[in-house]
PADOSE-961497 format. One record per residue: residue number from 1; residue in one letter; z negated, x negated, y negated of N, C-alpha, C, O in turn. Coordinates in Angstrom, 3 decimals, decimal comma, always signed. Layout:
N
<minu: NUM lopa: a nz: Z nx: X ny: Y caz: Z cax: X cay: Y cz: Z cx: X cy: Y oz: Z ox: X oy: Y>
...
This chain:
69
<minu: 1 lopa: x nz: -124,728 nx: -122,989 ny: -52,479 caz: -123,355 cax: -123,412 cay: -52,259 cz: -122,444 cx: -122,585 cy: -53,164 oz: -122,331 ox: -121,359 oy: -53,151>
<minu: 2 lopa: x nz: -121,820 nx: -123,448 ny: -53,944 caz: -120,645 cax: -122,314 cay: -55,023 cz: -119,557 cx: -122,890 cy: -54,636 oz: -119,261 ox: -124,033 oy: -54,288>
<minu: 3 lopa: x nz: -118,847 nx: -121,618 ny: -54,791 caz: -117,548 cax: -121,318 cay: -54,204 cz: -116,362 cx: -121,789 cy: -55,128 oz: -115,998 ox: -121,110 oy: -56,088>
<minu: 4 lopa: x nz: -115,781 nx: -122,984 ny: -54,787 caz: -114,605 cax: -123,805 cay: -56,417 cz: -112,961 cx: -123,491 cy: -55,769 oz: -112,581 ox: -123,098 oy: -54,666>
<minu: 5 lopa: x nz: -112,561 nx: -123,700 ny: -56,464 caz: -111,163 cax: -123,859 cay: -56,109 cz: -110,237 cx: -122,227 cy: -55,980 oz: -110,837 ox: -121,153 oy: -55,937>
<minu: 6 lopa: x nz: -108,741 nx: -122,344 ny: -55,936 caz: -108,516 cax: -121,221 cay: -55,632 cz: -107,397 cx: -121,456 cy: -54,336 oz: -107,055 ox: -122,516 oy: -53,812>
<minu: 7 lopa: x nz: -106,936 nx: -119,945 ny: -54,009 caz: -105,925 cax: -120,347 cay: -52,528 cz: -104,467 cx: -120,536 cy: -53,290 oz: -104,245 ox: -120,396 oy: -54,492>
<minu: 8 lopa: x nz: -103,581 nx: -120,879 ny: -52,287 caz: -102,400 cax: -120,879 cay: -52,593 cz: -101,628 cx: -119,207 cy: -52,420 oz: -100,860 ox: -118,734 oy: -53,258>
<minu: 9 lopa: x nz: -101,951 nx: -118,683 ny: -51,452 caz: -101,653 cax: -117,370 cay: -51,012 cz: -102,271 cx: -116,811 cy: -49,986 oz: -102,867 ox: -117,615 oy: -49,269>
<minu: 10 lopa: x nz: -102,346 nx: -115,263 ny: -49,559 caz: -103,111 cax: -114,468 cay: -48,442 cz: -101,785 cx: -114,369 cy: -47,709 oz: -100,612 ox: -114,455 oy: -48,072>
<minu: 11 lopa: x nz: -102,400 nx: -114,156 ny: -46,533 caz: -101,752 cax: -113,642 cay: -45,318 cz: -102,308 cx: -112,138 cy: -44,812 oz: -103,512 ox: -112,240 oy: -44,574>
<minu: 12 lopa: x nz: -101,851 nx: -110,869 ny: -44,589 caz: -102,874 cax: -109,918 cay: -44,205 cz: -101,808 cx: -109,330 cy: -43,374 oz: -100,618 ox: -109,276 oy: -43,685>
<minu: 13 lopa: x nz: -102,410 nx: -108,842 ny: -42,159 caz: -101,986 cax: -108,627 cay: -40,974 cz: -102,656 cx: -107,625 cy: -40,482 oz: -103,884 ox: -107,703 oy: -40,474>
<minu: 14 lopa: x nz: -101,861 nx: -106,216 ny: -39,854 caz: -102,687 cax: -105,155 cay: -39,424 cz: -102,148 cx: -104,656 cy: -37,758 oz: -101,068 ox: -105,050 oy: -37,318>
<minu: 15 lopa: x nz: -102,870 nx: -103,948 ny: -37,130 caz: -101,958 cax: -103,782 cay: -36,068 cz: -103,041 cx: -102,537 cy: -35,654 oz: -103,826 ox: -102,213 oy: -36,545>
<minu: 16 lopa: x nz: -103,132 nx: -101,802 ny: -34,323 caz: -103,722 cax: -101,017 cay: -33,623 cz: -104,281 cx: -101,739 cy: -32,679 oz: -104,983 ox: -101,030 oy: -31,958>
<minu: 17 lopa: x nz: -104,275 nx: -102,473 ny: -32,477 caz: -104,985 cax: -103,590 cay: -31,489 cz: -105,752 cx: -104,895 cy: -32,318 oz: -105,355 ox: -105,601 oy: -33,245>
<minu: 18 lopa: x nz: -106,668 nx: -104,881 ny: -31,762 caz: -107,322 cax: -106,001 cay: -32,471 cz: -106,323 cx: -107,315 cy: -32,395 oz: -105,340 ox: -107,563 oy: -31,695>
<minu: 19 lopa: x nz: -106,964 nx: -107,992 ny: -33,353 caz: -106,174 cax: -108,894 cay: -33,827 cz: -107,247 cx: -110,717 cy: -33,748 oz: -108,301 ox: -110,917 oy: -34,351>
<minu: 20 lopa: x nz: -106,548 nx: -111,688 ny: -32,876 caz: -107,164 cax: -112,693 cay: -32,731 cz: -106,048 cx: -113,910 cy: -33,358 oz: -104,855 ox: -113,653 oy: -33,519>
<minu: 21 lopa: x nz: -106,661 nx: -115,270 ny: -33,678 caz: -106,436 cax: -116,129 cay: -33,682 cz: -104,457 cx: -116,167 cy: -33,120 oz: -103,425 ox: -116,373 oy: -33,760>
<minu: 22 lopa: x nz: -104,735 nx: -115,855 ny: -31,662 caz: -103,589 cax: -116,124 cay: -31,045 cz: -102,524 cx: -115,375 cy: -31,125 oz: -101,360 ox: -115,774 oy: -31,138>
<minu: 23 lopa: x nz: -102,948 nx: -114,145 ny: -31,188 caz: -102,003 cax: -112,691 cay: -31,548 cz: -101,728 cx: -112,612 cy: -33,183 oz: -100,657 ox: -112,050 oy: -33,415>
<minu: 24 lopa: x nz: -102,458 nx: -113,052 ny: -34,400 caz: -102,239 cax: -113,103 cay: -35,739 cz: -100,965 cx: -113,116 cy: -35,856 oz: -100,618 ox: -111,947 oy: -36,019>
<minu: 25 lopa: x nz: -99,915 nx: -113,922 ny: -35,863 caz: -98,362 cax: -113,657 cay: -35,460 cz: -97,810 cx: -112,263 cy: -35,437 oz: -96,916 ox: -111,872 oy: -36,188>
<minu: 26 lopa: x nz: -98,222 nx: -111,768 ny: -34,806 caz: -97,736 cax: -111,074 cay: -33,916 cz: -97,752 cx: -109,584 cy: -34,847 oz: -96,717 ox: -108,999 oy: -35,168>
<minu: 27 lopa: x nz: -99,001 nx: -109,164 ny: -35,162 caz: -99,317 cax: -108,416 cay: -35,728 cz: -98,316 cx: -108,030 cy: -37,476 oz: -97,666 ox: -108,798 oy: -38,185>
<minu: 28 lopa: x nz: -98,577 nx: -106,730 ny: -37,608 caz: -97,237 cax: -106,247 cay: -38,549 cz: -97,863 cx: -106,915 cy: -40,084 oz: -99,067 ox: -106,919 oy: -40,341>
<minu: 29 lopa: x nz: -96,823 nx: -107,448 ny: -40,994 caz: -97,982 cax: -108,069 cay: -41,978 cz: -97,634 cx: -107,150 cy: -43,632 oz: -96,690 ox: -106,423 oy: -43,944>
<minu: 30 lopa: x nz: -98,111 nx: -107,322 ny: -43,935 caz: -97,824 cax: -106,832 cay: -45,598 cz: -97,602 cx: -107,176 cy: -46,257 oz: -97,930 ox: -108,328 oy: -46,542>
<minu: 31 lopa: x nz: -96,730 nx: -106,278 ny: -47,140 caz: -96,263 cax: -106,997 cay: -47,944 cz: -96,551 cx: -106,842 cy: -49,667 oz: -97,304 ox: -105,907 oy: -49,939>
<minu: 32 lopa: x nz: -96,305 nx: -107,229 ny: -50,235 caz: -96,492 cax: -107,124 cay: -52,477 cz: -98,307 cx: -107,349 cy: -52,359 oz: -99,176 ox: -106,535 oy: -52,671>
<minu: 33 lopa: x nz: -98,476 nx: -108,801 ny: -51,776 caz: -100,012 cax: -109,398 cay: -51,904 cz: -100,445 cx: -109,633 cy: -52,863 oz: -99,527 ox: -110,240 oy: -53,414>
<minu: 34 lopa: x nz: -101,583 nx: -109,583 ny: -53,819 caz: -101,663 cax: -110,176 cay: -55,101 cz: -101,661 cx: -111,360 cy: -54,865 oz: -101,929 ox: -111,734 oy: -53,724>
<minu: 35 lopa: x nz: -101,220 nx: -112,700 ny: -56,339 caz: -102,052 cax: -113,569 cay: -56,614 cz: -103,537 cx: -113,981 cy: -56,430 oz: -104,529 ox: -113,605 oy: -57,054>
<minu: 36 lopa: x nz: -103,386 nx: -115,086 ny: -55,133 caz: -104,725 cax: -115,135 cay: -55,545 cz: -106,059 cx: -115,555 cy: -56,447 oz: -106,190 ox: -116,725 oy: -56,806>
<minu: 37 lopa: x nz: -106,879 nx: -114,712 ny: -56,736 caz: -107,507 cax: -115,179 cay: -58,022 cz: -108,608 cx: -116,460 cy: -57,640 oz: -108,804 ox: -117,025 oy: -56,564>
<minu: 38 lopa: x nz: -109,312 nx: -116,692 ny: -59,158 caz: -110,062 cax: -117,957 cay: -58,571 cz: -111,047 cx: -117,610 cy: -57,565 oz: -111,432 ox: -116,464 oy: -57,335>
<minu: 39 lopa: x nz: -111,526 nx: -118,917 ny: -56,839 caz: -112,866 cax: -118,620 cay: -55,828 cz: -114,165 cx: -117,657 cy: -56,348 oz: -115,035 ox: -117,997 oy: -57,151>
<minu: 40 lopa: x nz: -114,067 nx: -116,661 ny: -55,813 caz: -115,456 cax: -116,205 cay: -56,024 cz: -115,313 cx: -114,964 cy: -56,760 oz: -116,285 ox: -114,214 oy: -56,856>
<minu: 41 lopa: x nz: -113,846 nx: -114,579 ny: -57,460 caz: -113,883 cax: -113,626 cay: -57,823 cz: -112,867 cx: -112,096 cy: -57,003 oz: -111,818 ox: -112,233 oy: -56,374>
<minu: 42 lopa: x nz: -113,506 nx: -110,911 ny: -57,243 caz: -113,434 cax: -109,793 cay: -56,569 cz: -111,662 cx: -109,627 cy: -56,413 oz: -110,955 ox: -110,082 oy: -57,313>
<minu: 43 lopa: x nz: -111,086 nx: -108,995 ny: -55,294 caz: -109,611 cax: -108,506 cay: -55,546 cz: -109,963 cx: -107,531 cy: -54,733 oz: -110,997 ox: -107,294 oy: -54,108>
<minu: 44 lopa: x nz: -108,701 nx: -106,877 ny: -54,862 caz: -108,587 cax: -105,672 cay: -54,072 cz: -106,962 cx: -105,560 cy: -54,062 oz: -106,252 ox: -106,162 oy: -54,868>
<minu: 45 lopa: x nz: -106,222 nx: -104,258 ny: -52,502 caz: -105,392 cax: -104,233 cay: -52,274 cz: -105,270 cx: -103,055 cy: -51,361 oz: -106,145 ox: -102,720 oy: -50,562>
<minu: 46 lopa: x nz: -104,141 nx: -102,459 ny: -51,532 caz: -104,068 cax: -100,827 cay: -50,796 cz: -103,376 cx: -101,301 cy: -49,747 oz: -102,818 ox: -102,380 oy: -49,950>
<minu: 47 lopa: x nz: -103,267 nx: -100,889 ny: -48,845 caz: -102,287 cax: -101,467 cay: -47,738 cz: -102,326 cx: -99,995 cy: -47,229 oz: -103,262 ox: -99,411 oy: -46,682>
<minu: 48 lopa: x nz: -100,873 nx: -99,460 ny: -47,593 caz: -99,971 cax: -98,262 cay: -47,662 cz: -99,020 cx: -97,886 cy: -46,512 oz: -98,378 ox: -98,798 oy: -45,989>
<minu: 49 lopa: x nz: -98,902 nx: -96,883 ny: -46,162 caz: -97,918 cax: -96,251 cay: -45,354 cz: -98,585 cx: -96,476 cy: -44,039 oz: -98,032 ox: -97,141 oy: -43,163>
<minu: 50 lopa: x nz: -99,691 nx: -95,968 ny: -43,890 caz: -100,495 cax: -96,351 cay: -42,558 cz: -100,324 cx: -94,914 cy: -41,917 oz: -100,105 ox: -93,940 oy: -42,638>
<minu: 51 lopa: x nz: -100,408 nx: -94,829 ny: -40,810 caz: -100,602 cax: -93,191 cay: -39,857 cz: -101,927 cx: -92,567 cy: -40,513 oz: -102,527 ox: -93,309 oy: -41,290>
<minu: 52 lopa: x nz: -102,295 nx: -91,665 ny: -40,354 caz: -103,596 cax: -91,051 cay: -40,441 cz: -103,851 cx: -90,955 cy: -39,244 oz: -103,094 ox: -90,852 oy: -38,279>
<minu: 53 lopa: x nz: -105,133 nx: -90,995 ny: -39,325 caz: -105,858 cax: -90,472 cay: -37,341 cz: -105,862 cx: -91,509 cy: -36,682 oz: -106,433 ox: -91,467 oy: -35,592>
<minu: 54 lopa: x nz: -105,254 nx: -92,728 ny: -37,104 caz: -105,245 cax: -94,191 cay: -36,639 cz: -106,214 cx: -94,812 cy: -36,186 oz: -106,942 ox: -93,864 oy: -35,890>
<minu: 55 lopa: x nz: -106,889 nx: -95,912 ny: -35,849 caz: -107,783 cax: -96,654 cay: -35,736 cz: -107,023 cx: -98,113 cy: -36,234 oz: -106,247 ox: -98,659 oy: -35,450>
<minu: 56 lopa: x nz: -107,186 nx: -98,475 ny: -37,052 caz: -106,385 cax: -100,456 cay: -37,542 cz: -107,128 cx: -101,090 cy: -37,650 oz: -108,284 ox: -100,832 oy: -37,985>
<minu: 57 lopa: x nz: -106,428 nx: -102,611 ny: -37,262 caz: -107,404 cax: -103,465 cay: -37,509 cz: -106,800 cx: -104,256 cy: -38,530 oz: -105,673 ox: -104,666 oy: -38,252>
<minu: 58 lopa: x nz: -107,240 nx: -104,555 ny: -39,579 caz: -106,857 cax: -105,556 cay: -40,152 cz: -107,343 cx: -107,100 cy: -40,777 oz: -108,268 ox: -107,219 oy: -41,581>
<minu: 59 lopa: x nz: -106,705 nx: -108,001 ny: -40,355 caz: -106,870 cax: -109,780 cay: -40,752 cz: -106,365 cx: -110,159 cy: -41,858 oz: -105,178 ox: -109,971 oy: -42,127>
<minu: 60 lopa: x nz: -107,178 nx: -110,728 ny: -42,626 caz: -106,772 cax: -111,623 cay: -43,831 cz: -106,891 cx: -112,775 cy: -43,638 oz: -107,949 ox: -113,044 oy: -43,070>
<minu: 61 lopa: x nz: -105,922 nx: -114,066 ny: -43,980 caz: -106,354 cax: -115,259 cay: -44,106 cz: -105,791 cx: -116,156 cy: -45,670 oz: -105,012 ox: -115,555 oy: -46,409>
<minu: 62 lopa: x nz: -106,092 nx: -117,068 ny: -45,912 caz: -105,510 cax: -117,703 cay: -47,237 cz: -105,153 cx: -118,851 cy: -46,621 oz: -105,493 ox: -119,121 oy: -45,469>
<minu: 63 lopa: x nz: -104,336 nx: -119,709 ny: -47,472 caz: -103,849 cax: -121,008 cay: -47,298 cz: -103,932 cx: -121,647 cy: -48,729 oz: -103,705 ox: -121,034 oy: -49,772>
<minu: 64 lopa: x nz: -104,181 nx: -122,561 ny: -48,659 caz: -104,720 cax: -123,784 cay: -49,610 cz: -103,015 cx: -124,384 cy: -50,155 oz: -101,926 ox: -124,093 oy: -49,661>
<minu: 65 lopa: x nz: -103,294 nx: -125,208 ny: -51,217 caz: -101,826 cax: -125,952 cay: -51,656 cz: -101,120 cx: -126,839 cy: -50,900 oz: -99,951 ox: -127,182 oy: -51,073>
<minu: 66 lopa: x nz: -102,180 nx: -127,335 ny: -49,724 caz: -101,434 cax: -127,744 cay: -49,458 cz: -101,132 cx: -127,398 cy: -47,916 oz: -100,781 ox: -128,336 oy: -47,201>
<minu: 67 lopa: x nz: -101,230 nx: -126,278 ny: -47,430 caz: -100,914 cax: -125,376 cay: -45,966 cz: -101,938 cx: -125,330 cy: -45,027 oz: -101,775 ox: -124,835 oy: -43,912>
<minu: 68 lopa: x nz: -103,138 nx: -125,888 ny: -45,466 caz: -104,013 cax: -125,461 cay: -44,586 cz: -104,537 cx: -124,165 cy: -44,473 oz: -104,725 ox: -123,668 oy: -45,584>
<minu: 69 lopa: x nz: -104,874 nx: -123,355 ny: -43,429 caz: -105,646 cax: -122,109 cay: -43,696 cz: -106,620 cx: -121,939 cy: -43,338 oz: -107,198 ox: -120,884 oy: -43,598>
């Protein structure tokens, strides 16, 4: 199965509490996301100004062109 297409944009969402489906909302989100690149290839992203000594959870999701996620 190969992986085609690319997203429209990420969503990434962190909180101290796990993070579900229903709570995603809710949770604090981030911000200066990259572009996303094509399917299949590597990114990376710092997600800054966190506590130390913390425990986080963090959710990513993408959305397609035309709003599906």
């Amino acid at each position: 199965n190969q992986a085609v297409g690319q997203a429209e944009q990420y969503e990434l969402r962190y909180n101290t509490a796990p993070i579900t489906e229903q709570n995603f909302h809710l949770a604090a989100q981030a911000e200066g996301l990259p572009t996303p690149a094509l399917s299949g290839e590597a990114q990376t992203f710092l997600l800054a100004g966190l506590t130390s000594n913390t425990q986080y959870y963090v959710a990513l999701r993408a959305m397609d062109k035309v709003g599906n996620y």
